[in-house]
NUTOR-876168 format. One record per atom (N, C-alpha, C): residue in three letters; z, y, x. Coordinates in steps of 0.05 Angstrom, whole numbers, plus 5000, padded with zeros to 4 digits. Atoms other than C-alpha are relative to their C-alpha. Example, Ala and Ser with C-alpha at 12.3 -4.5 7.8 and 13.67 -1.06 7.14 Angstrom:
ALA500049765018ALA515649105246ALA500050245018SER499949764984SER514349795273SER501450224985
END
This chain:
UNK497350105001UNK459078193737UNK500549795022UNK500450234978UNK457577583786UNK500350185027UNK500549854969UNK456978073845UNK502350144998UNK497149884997UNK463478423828UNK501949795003UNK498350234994UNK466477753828UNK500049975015UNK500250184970UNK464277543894UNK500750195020UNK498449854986UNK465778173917UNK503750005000UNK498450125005UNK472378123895UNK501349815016UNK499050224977UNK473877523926UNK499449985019UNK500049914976UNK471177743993UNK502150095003UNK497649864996UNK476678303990UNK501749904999UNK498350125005UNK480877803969UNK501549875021UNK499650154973UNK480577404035UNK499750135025UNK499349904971UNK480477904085UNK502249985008UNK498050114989UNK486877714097UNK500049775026UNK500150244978UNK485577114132UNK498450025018UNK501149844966UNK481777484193UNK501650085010UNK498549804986UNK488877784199UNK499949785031UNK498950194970UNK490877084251UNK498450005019UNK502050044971UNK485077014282UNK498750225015UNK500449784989UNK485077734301UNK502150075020UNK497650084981UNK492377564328UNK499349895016UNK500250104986UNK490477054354UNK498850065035UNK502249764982UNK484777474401UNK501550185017UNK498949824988UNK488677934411UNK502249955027UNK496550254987UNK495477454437UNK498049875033UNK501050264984UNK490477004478UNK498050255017UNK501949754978UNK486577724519UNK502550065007UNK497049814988UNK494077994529UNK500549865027UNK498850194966UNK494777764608UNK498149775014UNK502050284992UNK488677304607UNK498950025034UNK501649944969UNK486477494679UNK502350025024UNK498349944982UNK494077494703UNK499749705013UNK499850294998UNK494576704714UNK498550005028UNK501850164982UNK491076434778UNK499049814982UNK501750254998UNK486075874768UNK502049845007UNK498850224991UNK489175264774UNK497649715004UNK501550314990UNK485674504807UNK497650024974UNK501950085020UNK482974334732UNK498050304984UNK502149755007UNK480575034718UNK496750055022UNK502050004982UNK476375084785UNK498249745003UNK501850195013UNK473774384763UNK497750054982UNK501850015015UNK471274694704UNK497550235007UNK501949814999UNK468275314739UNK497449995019UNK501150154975UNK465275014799UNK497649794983UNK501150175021UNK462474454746UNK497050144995UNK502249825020UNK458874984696UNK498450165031UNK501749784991UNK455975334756UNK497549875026UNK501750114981UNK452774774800UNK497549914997UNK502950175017UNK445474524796UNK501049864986UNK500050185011UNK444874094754UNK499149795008UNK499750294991UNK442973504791UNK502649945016UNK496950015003UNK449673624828UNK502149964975UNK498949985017UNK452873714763UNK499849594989UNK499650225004UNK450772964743UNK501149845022UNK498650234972UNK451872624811UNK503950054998UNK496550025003UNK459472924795UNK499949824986UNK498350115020UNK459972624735UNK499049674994UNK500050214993UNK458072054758UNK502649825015UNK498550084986UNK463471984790UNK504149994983UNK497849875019UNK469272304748UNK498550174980UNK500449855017UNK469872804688UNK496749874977UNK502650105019UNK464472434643UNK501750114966UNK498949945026UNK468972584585UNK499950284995UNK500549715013UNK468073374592UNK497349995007UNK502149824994UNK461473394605UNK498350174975UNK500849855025UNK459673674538UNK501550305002UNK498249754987UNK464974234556UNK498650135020UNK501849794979UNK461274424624UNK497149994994UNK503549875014UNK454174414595UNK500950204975UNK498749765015UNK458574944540UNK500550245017UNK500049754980UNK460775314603UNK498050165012UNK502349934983UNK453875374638UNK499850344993UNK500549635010UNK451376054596UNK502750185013UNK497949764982UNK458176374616UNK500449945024UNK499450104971UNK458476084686UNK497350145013UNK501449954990UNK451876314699UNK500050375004UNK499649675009UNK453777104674UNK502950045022UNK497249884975UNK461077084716UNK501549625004UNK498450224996UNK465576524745UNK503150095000UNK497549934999UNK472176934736UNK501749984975UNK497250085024UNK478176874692UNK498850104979UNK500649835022UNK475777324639UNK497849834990UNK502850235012UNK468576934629UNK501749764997UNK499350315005UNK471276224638UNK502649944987UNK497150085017UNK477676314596UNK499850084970UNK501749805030UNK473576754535UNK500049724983UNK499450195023UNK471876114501UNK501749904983UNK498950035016UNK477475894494UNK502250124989UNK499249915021UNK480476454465UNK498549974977UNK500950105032UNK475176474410UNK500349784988UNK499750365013UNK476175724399UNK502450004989UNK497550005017UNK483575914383UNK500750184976UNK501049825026UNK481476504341UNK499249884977UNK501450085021UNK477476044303UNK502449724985UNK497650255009UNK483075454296UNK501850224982UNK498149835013UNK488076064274UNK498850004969UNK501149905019UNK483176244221UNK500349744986UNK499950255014UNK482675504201UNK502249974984UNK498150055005UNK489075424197UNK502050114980UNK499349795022UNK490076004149UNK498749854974UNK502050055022UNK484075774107UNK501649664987UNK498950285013UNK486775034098UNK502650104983UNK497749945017UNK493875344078UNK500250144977UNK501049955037UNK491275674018UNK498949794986UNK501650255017UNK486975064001UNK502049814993UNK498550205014UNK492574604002UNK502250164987UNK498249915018UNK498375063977UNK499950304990UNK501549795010UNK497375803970UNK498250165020UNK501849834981UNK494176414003UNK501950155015UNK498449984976UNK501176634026UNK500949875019UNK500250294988UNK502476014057UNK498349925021UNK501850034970UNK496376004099UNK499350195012UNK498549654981UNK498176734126UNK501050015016UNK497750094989UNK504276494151UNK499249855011UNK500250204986UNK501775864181UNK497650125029UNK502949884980UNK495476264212UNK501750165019UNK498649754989UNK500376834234UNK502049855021UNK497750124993UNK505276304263UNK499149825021UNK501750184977UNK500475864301UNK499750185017UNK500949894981UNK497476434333UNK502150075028UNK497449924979UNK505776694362UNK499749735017UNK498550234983UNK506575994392UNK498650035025UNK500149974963UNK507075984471UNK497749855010UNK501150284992UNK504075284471UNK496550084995UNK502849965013UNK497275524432UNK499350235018UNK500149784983UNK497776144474UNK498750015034UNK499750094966UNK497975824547UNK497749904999UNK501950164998UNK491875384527UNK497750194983UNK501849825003UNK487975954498UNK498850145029UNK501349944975UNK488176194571UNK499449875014UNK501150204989UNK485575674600UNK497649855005UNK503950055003UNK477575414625UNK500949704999UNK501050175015UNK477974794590UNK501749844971UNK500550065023UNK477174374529UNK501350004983UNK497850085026UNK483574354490UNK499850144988UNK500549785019UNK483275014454UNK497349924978UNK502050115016UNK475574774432UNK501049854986UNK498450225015UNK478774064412UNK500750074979UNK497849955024UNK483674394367UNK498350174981UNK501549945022UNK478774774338UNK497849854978UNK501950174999UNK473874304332UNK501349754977UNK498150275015UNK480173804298UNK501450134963UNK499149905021UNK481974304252UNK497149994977UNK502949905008UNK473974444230UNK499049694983UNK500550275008UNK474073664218UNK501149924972UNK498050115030UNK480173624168UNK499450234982UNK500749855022UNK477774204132UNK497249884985UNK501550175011UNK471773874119UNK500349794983UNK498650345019UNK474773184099UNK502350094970UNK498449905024UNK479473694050UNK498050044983UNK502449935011UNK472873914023UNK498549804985UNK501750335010UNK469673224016UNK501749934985UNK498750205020UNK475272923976UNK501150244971UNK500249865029UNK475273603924UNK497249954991UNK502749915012UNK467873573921UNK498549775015UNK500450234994UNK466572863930UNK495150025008UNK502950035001UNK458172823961UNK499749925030UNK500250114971UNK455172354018UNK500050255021UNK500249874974UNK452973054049UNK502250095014UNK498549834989UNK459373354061UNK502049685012UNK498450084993UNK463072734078UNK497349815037UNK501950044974UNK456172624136UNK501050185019UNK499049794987UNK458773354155UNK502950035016UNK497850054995UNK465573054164UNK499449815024UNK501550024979UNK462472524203UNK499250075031UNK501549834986UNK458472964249UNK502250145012UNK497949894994UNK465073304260UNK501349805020UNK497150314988UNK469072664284UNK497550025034UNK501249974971UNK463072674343UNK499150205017UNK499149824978UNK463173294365UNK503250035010UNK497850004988UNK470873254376UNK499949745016UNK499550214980UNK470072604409UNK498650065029UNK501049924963UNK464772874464UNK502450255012UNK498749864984UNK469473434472UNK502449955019UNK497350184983UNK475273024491UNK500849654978UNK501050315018UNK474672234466UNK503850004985UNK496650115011UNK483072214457UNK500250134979UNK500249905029UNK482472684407UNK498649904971UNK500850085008UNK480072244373UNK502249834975UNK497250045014UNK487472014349UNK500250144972UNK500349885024UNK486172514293UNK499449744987UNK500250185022UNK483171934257UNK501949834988UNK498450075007UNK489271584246UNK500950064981UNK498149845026UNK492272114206UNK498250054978UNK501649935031UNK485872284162UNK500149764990UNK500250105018UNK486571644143UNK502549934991UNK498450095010UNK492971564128UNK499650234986UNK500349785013UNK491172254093UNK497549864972UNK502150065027UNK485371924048UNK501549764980UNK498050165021UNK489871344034UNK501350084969UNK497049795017UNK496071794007UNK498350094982UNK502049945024UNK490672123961UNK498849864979UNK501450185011UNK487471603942UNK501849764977UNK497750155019UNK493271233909UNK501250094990UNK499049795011UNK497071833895UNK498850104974UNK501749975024UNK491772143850UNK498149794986UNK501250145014UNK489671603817UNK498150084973UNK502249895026UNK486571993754UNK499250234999UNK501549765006UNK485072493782UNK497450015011UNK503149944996UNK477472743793UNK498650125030UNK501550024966UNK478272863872UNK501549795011UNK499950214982UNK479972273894UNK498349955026UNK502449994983UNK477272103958UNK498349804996UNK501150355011UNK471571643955UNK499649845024UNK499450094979UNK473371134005UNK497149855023UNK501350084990UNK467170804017UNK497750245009UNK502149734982UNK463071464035UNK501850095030UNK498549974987UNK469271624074UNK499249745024UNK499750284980UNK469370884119UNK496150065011UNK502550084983UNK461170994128UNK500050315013UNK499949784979UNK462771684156UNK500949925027UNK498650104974UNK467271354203UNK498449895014UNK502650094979UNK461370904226UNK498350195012UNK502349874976UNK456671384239UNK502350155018UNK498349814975UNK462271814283UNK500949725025UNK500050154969UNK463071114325UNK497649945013UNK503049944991UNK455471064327UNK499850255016UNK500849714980UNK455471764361UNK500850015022UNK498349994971UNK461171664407UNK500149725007UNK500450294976UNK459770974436UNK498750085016UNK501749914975UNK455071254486UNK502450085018UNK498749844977UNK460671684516UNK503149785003UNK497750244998UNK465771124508UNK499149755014UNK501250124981UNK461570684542UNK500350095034UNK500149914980UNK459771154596UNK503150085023UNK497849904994UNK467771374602UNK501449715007UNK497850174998UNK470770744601UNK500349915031UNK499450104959UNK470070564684UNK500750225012UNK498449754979UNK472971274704UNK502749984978UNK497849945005UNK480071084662UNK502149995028UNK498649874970UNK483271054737UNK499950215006UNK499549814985UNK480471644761UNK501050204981UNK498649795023UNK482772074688UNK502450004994UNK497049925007UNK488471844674UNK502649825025UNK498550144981UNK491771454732UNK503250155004UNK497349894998UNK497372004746UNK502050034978UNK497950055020UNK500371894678UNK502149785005UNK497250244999UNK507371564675UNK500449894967UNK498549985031UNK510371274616UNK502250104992UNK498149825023UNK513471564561UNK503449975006UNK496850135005UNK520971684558UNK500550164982UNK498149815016UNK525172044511UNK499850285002UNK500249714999UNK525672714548UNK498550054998UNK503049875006UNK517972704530UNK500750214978UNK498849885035UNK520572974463UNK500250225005UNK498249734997UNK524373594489UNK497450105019UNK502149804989UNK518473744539UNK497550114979UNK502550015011UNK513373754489UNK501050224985UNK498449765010UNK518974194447UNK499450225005UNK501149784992UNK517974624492UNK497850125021UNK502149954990UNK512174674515UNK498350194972UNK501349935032UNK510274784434UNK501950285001UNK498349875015UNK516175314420UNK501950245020UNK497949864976UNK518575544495UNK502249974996UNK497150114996UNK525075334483UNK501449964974UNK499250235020UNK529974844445UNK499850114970UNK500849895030UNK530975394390UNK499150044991UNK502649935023UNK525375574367UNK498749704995UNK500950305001UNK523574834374UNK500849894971UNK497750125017UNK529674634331UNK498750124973UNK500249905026UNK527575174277UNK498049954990UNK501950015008UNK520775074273UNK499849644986UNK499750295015UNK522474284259UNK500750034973UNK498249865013UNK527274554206UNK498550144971UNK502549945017UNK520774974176UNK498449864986UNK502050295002UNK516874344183UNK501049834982UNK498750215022UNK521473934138UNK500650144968UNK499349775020UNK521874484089UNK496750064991UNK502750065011UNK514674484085UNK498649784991UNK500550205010UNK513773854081UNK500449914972UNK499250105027UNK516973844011UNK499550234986UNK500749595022UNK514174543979UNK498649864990UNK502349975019UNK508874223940UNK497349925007UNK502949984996UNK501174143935UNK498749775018UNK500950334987UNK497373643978UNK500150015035UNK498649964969UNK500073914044UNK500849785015UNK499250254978UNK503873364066UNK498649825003UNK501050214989UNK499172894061UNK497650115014UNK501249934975UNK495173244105UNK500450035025UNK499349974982UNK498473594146UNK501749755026UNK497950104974UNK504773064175UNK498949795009UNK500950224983UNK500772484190UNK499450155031UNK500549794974UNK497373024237UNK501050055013UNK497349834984UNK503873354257UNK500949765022UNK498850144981UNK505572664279UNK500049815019UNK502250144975UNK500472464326UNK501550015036UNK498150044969UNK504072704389UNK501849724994UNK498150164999UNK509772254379UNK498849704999UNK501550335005UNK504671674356UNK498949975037UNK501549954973UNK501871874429UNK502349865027UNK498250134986UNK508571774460UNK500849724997UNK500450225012UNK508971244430UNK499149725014UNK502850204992UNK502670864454UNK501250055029UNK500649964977UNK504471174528UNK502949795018UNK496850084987UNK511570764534UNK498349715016UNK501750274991UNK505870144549UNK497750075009UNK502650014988UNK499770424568UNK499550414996UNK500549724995UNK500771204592UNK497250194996UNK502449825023UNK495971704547UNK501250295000UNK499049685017UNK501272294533UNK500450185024UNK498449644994UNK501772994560UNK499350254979UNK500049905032UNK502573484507UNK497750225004UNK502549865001UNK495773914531UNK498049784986UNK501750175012UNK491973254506UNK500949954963UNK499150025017UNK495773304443UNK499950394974UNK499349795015UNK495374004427UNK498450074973UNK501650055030UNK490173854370UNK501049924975UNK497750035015UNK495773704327UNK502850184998UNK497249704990UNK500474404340UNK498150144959UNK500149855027UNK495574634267UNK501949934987UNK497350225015UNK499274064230UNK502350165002UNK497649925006UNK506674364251UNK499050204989UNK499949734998UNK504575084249UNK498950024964UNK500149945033UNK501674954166UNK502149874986UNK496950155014UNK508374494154UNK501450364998UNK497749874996UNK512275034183UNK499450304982UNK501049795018UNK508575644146UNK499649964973UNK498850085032UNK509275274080UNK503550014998UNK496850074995UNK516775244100UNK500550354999UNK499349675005UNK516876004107UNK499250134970UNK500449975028UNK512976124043UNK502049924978UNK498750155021UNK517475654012UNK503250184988UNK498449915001UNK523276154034UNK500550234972UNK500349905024UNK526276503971UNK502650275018UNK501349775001UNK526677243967UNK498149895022UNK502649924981UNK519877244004UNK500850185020UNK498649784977UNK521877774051UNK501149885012UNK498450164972UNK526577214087UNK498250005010UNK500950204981UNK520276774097UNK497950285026UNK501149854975UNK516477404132UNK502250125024UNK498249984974UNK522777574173UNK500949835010UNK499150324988UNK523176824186UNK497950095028UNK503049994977UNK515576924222UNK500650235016UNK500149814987UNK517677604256UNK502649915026UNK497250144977UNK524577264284UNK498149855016UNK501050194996UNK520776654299UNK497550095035UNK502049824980UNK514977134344UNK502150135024UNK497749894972UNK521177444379UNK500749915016UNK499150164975UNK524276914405UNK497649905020UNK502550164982UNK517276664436UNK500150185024UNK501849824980UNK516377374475UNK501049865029UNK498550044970UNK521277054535UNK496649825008UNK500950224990UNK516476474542UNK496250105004UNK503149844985UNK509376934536UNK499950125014UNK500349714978UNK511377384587UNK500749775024UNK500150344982UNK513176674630UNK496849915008UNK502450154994UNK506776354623UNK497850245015UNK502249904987UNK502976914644UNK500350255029UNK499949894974UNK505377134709UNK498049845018UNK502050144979UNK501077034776UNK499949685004UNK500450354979UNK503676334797UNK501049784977UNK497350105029UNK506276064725UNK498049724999UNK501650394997UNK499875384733UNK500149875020UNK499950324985UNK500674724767UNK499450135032UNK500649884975UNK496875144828UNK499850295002UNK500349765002UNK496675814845UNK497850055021UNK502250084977UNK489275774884UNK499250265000UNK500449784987UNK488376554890UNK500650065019UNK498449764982UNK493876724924UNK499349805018UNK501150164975UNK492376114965UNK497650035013UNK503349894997UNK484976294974UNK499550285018UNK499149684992UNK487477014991UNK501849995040UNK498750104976UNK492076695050UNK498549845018UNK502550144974UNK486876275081UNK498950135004UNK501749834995UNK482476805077UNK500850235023UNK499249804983UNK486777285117UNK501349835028UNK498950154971UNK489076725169UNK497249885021UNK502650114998UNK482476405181UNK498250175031UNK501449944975UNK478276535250UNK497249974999UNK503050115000UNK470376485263UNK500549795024UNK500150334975UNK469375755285UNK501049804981UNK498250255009UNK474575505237UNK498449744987UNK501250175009UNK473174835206UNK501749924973UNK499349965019UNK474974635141UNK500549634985UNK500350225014UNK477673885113UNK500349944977UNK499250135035UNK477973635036UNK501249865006UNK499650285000UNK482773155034UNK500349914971UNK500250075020UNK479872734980UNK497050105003UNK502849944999UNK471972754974UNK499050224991UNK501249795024UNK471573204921UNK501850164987UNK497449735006UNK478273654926UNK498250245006UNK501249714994UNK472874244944UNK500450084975UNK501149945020UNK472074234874UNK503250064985UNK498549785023UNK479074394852UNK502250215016UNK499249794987UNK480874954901UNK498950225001UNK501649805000UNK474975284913UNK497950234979UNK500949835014UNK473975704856UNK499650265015UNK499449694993UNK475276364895UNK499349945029UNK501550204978UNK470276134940UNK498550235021UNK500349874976UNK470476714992UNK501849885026UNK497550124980UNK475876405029UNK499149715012UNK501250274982UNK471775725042UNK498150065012UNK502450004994UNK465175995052UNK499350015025UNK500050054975UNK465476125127UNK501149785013UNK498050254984UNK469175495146UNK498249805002UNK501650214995UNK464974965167UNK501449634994UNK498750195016UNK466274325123UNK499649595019UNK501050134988UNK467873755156UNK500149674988UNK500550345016UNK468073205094UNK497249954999UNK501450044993UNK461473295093UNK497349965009UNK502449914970UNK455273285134UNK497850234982UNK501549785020UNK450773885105UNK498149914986UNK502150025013UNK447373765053UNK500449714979UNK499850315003UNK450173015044UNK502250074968UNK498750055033UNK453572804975UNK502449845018UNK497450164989UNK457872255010UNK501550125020UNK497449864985UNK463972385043UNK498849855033UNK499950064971UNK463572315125UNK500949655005UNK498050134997UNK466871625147UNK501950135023UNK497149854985UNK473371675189UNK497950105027UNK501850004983UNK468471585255UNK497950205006UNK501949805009UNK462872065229UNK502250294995UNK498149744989UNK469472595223UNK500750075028UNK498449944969UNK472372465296UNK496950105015UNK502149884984UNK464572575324UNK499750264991UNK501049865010UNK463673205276UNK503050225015UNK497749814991UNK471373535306UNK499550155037UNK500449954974UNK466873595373UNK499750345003UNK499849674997UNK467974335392UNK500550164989UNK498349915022UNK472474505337UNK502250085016UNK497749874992UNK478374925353UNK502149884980UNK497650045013UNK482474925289UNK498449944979UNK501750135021UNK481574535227UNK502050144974UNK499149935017UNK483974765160UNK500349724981UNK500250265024UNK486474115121UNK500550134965UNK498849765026UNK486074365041UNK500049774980UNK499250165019UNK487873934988UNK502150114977UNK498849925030UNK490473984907UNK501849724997UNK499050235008UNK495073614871UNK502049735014UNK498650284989UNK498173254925UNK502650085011UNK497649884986UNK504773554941UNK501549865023UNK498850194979UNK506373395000UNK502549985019UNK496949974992UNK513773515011UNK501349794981UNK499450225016UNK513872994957UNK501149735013UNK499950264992UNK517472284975UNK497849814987UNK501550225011UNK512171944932UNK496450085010UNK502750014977UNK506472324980UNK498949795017UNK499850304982UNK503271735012UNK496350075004UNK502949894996UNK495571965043UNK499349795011UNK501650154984UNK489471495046UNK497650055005UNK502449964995UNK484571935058UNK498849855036UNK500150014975UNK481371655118UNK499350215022UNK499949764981UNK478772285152UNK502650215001UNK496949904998UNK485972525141UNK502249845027UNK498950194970UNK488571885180UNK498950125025UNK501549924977UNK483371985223UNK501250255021UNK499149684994UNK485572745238UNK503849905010UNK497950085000UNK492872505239UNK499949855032UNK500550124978UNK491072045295UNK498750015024UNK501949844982UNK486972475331UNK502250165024UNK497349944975UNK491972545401UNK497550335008UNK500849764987UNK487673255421UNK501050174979UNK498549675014UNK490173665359UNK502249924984UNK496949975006UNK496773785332UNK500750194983UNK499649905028UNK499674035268UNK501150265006UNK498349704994UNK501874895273UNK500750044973UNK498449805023UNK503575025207UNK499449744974UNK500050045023UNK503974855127UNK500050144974UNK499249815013UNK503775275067UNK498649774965UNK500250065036UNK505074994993UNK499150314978UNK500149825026UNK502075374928UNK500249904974UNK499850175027UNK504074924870UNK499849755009UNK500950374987UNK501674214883UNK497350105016UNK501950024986UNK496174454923UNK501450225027UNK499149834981UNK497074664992UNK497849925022UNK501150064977UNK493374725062UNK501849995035UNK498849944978UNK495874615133UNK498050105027UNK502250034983UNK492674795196UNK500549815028UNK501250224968UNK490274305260UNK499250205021UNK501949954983UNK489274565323UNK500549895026UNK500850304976UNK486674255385UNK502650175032UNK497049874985UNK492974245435UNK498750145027UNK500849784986UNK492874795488UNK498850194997UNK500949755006UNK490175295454UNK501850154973
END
């Protein structure tokens, strides 16, 4: 009888493989159309260098993913192309979908977390960062894997599972330390429980809860330590917050206002169905905004560092469809809801749709390029977010810096090294330079700039990254 039971309730829950089979499916559909963009060829270049290169980087920058590119290595060492270095994090969103199903039965039913699984997976925003070689997709899985746990611990109150909760809080912190904002909301989530059910028999128990929290800052002080003297070089290009953060993040989550609007709409409709949802889910849901928040004084938010909080709406808003009466609306809520997205997945995944488009740029140097040419970074360590598609550099003779050397040239050590150079290739990310707020201090850039024998022929933008070429006058 026990073994027909458990069978049973296997069959029961194959359901909840449907999302994260969506998900898989959603997040392979075009994965190889995208170019690489700057922070992707960071992460591929990263996972594929020695490893004593690999630390001397992150010595310098990226200390906060390096748990991410020691994740990449195994696949970096098998391929460095879109398909390998973007695989993870589809499965990582496969596995959040699935979460996100499994929690919405735990807190309200089993249609409920169908809908929320089925509904996370449509979104653009979860979609765009499924294709993508780094960490946020992990994060979110990783954030979801945490609060299912801590749901777990406070039905089935025992030090081990709330150590396992714990243990959770520090692997999302090495993966990305900001994600770390989750804790806010679990505890305004153990609170709400905790005073809420007062007689009842899962309460959470606060003080197993508070020494989980220690050991998860015991784990991550090492990397909070180590991180804290590269907050210039990580987050420096953040601005602060304004208002229209709101509407970008809208749609960035929903591809545009409407589906934005409805899915809020869902979200407030879930919020009041019942069960112990809300005090899970909206603290969660409302971490972005806590983010904007924090960034109006000390700039933190772009809504890829936030996307560890898109489960939160997506189990509001799939309790909000469940909640819909005849049933049959709330699944032609989720089928409308998937429709309107298709404009915005067939958007994101054209050739030039990220920050850079370093193929087609890679593809154009490659076919302009001469034997002789020479080749400048501007910026020490821009090789590293261009040259993923690293046929197009490989013949160019580099002139940041000297073979073999880690440090960059000085200006002096460039003007001796341009001796019997024809044409130089300047290549640089991120720095748009048709921009009024472009302002270059590379010095072997000056240098080159100031250099009366060669003279600027050309320019070509591919997103924020672009290259020009130098060549020496009279020829």
């Amino acid at each position: 009888m026990r073994d027909a039971a458990e069978k049973h309730r296997a069959r029961s829950r194959l359901p909840e493989a449907i999302p994260a089979v969506a998900a898989t499916l959603i997040g392979l559909w075009g994965v190889t159309t995208p170019s690489f963009w700057r922070d992707e060829s960071v992460s591929a270049l990263a996972a594929s260098m020695p490893i004593d290169d690999l630390w001397h980087l992150l010595g310098s920058i990226d200390r906060v993913h390096a748990l991410y590119y020691l994740l990449l290595r195994p696949v970096a060492a098998f391929s460095t192309g879109e398909l390998a270095m973007r695989l993870p994090s589809v499965v990582a969103t496969a596995a959040a979908a699935y979460g996100v199903t499994v929690l919405g039965r735990k807190l309200v039913t089993p249609g409920a977390g169908l809908l929320a699984g089925l509904l996370y997976a449509a979104l653009p925003m979860v979609s765009r960062y499924a294709q993508e070689a780094r960490s946020y997709a992990i994060v979110t899985a990783v954030a979801v894997l945490a609060t299912w746990v801590l749901v777990e611990a406070t039905r089935r109150s025992s030090p081990r599972r709330y150590l396992a909760y714990g243990a959770c809080l520090v692997l999302l912190g090495w993966f990305h330390v900001y994600a770390l904002l989750l804790v806010v909301a679990h505890v305004v989530t153990v609170l709400w429980w905790r005073y809420r059910d007062r007689a009842s028999s899962s309460r959470p128990d606060v003080a197993w809860f508070a020494g989980a929290l220690a050991v998860a800052a015991a784990g991550i002080a090492p990397l909070a330590l180590l991180a804290a003297g590269q907050r210039e070089a990580q987050l420096s290009w953040l601005k602060p917050s304004k208002l229209t953060d709101v509407a970008w993040f809208g749609e960035e989550l929903a591809g545009n206002v409407w589906v934005a609007l409805l899915l809020v709409a869902l979200m407030l409709l879930g919020a009041f169905s019942g069960g112990r949802l809300a005090a899970v889910a909206l603290p969660w849901a409302l971490l972005p905004f806590v983010s904007m928040a924090i960034s109006v004084v000390y700039p933190v938010f772009n809504p890829r560092y936030v996307l560890f909080a898109v489960p939160a709406m997506a189990l509001l808003a799939g309790a909000g469809l469940n909640a819909v009466r005849p049933r049959a609306l709330g699944w032609i809520g989720l089928v409308l809801v998937a429709a309107l997205t298709v404009p915005a997945h067939l958007t994101i995944r054209e050739p030039d749709r990220r920050p850079d488009d370093l193929r087609d740029m890679a593809a154009t140097l490659l076919a302009r390029q001469r034997p002789g040419d020479a080749v400048l970074y501007v910026g020490a360590n821009r090789r590293l977010f261009v040259a993923v598609y690293e046929e197009a550099y490989r013949n160019l003779r580099d002139l940041t810096h000297a073979p073999g050397g880690r440090t960059p040239r000085t200006a002096a050590q460039f003007t001796a090294a341009l001796d019997g150079v024809e044409r130089v290739w300047l290549v640089t990310a991120g720095r748009k330079h048709k921009s009024r707020a472009f302002v270059e201090d590379d010095e072997r850039y000056l240098a080159l700039m100031a250099n009366r024998d060669f003279t600027p022929r050309s320019t070509d933008d591919f997103g924020y990254s672009w290259f020009g070429l130098y060549v020496r006058r009279g020829r």
